[in-house]
Backbone atoms as SQL, in Angstrom:
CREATE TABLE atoms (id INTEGER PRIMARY KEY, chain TEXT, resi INTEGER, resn TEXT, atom TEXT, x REAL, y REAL, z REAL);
INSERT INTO atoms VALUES
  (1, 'A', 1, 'UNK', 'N', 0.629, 66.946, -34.681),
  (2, 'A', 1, 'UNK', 'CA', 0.600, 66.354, -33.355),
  (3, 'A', 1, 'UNK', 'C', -0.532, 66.981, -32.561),
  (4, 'A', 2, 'UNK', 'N', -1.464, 66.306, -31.858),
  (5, 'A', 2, 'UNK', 'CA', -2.255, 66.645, -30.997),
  (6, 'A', 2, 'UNK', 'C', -1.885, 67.165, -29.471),
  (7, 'A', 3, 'UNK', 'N', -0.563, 66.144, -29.884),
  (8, 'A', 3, 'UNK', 'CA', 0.038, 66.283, -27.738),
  (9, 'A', 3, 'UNK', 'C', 0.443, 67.889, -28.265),
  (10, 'A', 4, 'UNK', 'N', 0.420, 68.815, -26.906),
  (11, 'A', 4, 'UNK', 'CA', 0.918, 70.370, -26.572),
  (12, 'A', 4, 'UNK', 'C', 2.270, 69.989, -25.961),
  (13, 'A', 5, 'UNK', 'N', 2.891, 68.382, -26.086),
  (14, 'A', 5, 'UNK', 'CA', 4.527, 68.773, -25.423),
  (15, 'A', 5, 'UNK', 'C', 5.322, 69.146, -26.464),
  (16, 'A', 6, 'UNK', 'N', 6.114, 70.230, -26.070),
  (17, 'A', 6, 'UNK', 'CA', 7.359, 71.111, -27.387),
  (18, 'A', 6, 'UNK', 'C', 8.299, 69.679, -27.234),
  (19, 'A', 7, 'UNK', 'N', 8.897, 68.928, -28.694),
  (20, 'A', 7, 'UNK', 'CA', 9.647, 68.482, -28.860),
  (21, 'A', 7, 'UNK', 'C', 11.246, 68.485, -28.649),
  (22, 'A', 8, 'UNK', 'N', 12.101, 68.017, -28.084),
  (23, 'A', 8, 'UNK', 'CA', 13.058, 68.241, -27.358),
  (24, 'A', 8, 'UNK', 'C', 14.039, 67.526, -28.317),
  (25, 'A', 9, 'UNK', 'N', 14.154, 68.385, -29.764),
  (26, 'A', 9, 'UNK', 'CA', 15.265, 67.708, -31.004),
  (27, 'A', 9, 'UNK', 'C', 16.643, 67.242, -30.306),
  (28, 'A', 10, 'UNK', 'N', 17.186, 66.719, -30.814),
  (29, 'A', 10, 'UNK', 'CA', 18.538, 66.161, -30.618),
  (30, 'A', 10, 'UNK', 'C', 19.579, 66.028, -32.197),
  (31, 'A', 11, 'UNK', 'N', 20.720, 65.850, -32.182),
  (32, 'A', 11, 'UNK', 'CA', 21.122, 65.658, -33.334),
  (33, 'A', 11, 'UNK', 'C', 22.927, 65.008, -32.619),
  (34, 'A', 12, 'UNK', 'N', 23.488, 64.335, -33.409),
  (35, 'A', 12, 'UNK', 'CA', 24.479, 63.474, -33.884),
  (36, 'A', 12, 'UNK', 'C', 25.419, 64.504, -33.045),
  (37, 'A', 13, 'UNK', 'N', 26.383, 63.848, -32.176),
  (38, 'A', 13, 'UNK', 'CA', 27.656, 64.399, -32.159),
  (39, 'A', 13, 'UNK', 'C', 28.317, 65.064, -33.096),
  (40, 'A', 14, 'UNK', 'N', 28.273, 63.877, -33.954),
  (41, 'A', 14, 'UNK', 'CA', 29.226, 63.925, -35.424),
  (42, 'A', 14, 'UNK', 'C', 28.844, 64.790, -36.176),
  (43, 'A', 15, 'UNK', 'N', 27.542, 65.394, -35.852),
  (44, 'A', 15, 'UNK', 'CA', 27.046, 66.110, -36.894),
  (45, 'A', 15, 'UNK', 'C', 27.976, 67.496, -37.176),
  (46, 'A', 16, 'UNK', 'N', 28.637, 67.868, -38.070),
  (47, 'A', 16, 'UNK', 'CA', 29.490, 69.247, -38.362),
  (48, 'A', 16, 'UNK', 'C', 29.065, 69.961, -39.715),
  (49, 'A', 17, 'UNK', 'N', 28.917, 69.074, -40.450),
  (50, 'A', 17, 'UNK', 'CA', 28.723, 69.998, -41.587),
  (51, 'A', 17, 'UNK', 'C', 27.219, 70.609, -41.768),
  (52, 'A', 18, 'UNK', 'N', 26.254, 70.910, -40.956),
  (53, 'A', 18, 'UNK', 'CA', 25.464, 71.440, -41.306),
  (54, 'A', 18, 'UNK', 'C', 23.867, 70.382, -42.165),
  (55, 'A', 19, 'UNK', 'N', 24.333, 69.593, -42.184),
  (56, 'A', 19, 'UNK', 'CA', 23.750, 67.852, -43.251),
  (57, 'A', 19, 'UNK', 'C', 23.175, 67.161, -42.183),
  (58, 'A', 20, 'UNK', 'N', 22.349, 67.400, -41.376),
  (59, 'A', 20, 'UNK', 'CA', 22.435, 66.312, -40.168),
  (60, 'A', 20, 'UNK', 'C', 20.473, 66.011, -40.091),
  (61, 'A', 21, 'UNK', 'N', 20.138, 65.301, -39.416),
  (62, 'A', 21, 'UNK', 'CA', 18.829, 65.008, -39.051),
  (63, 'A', 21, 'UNK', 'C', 18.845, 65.122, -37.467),
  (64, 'A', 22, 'UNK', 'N', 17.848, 65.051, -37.340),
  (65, 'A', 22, 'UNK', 'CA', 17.305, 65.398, -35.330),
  (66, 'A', 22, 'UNK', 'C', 16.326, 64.689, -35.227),
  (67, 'A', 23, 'UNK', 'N', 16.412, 64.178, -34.001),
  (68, 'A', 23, 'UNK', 'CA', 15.377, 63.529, -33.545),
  (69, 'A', 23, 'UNK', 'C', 14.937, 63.967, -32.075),
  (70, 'A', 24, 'UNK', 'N', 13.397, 63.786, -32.052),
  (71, 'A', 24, 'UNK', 'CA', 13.198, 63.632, -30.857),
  (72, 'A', 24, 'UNK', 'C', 11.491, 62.384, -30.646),
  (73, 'A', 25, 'UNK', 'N', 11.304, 62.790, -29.007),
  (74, 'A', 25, 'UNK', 'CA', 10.522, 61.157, -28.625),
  (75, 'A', 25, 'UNK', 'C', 9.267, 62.354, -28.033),
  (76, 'A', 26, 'UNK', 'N', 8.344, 62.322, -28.714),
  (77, 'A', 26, 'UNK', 'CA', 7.095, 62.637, -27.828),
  (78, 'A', 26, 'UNK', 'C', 6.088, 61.687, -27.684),
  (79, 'A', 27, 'UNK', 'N', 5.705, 61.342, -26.249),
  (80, 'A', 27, 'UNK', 'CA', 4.784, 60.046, -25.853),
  (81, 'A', 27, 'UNK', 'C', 5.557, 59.032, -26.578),
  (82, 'A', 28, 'UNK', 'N', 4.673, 58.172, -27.264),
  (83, 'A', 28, 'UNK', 'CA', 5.141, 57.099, -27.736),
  (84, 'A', 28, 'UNK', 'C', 5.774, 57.409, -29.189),
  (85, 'A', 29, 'UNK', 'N', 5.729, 58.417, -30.172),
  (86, 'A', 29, 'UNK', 'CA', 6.101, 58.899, -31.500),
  (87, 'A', 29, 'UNK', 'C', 7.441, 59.457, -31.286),
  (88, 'A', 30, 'UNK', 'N', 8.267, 59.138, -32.324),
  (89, 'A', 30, 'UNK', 'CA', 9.714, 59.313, -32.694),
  (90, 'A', 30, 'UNK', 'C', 9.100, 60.362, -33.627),
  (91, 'A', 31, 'UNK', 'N', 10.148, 61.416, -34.096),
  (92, 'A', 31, 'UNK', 'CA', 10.431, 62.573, -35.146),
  (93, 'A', 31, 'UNK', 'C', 11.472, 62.583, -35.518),
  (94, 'A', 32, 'UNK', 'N', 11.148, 62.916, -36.781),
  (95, 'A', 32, 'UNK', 'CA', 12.990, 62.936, -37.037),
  (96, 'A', 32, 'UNK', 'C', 12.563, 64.070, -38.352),
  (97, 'A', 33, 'UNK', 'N', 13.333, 65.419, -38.194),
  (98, 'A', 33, 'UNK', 'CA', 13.207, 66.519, -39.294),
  (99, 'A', 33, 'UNK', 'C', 14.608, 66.544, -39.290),
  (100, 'A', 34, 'UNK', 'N', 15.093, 67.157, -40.892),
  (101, 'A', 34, 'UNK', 'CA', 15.864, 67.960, -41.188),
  (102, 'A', 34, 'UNK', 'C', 16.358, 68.996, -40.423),
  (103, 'A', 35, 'UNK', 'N', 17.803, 69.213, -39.784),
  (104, 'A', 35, 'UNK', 'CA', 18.120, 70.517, -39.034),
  (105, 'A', 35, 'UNK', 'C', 18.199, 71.652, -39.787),
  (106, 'A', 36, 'UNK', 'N', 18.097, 71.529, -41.293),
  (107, 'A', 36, 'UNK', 'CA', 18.383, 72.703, -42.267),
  (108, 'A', 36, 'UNK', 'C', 16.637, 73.684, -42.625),
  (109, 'A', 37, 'UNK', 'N', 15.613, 72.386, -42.416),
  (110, 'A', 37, 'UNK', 'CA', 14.797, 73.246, -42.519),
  (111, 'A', 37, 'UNK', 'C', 13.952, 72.656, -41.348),
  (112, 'A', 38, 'UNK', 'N', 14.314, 73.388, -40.210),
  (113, 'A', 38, 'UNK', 'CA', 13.269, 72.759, -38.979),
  (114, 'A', 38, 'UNK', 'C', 11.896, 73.265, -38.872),
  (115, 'A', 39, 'UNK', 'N', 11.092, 73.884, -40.134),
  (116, 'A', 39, 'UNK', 'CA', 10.073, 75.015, -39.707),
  (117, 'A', 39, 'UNK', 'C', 9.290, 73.432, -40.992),
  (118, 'A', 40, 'UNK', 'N', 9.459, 72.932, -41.763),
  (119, 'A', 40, 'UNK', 'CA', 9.215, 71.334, -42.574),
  (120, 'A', 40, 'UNK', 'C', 8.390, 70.535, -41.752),
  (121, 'A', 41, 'UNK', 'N', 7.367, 69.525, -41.599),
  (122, 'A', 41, 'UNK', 'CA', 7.064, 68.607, -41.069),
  (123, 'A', 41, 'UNK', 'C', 8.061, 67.583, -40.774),
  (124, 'A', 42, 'UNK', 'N', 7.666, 67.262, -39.695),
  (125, 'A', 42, 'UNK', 'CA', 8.677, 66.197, -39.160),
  (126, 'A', 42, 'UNK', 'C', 7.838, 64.928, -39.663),
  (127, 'A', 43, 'UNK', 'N', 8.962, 63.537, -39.679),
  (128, 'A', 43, 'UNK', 'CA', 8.523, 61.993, -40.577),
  (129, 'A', 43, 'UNK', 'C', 7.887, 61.878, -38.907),
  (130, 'A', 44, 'UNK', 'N', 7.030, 60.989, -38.664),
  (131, 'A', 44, 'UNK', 'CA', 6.636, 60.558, -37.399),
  (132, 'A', 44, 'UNK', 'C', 7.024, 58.713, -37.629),
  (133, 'A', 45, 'UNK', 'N', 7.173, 58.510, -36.568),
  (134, 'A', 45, 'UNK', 'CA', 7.279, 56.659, -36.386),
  (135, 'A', 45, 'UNK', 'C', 7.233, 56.077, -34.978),
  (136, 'A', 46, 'UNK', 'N', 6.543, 54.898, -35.239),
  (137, 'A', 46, 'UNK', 'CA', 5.732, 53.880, -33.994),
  (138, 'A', 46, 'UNK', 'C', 7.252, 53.866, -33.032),
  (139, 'A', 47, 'UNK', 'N', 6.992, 53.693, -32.362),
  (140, 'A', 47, 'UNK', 'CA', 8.109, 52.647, -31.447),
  (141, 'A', 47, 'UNK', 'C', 8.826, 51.260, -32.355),
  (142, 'A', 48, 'UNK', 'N', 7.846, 50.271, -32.869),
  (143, 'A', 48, 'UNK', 'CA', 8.281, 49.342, -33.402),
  (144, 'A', 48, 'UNK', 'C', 9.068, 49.885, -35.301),
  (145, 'A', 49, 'UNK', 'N', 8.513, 50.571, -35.575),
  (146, 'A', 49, 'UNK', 'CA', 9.387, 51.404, -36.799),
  (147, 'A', 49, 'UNK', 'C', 10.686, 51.702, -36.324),
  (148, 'A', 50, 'UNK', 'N', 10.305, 52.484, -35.081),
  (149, 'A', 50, 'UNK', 'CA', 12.281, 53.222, -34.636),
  (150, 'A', 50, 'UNK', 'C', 12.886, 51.857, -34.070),
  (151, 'A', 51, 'UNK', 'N', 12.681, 51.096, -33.608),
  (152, 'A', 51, 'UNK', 'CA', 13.315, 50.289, -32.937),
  (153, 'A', 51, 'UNK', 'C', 13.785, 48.693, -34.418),
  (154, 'A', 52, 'UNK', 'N', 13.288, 48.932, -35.781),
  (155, 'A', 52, 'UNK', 'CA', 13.949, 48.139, -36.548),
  (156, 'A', 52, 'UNK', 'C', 15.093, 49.171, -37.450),
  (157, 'A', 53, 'UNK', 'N', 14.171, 50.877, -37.356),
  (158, 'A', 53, 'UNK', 'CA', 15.144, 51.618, -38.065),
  (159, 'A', 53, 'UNK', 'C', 16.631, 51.471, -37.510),
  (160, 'A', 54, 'UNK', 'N', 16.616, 51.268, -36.014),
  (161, 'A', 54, 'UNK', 'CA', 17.945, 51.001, -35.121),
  (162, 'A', 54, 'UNK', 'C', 18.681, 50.070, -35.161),
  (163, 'A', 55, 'UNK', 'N', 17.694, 49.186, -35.400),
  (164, 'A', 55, 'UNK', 'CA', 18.123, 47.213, -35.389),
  (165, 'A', 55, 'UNK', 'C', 19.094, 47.242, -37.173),
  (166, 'A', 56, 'UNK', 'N', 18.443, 48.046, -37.961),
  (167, 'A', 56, 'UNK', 'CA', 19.251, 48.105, -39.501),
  (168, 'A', 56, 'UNK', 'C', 20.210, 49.134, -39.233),
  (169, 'A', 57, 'UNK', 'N', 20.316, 50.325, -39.039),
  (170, 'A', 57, 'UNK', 'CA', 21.642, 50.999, -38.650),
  (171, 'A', 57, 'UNK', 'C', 22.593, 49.887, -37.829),
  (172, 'A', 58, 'UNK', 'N', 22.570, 49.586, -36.616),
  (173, 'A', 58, 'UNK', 'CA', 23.605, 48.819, -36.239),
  (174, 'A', 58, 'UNK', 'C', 23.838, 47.764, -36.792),
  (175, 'A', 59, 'UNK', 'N', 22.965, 47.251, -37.979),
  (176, 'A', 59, 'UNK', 'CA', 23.539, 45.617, -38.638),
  (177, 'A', 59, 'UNK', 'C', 24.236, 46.764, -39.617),
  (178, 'A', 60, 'UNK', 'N', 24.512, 48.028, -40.022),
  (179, 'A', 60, 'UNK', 'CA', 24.993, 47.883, -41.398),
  (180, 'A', 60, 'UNK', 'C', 24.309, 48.485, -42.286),
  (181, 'A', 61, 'UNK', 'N', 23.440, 48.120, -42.152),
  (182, 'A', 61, 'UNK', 'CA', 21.987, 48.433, -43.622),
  (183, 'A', 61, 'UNK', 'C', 22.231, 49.369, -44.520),
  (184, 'A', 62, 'UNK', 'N', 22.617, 50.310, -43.326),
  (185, 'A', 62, 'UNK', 'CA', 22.539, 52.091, -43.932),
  (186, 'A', 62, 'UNK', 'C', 23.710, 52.400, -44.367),
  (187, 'A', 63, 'UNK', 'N', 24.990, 51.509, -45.181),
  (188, 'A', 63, 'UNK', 'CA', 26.285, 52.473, -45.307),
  (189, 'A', 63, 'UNK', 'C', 26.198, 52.175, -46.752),
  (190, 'A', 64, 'UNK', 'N', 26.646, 53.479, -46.835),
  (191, 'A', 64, 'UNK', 'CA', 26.980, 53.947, -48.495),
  (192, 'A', 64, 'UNK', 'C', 27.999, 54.526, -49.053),
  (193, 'A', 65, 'UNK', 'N', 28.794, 53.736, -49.658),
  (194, 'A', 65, 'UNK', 'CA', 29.999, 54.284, -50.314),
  (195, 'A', 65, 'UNK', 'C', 30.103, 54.994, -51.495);
């Protein structure tokens, strides 16, 4: 990242066991790292990436039995 703003992670309510991902929003770029190894590069994504990654979580997309 070029921007100097410190990222402001977030993670899942639900999150308990230690297994979780974080996200946070700098300028217009989404992050999303691993909470197990936060020192890792974070995935970066557009606005229009996070906003279908969202549109497929709430249809469903993402469940795995």
């Amino acid at each position: 990242m070029t921007d100097r703003t410190e990222p402001k992670w977030r993670k899942s309510s639900r999150c308990g066991n230690g297994t979780c991902v974080e996200v946070a929003k700098v300028n217009d770029t989404f992050l999303i790292r691993d909470s197990k190894n936060p020192g890792a590069p974070a995935l970066t994504f557009t606005p229009q990436e996070w906003a279908a990654f969202v549109e497929g979580v709430t249809a469903g997309e993402f469940v795995f039995d």
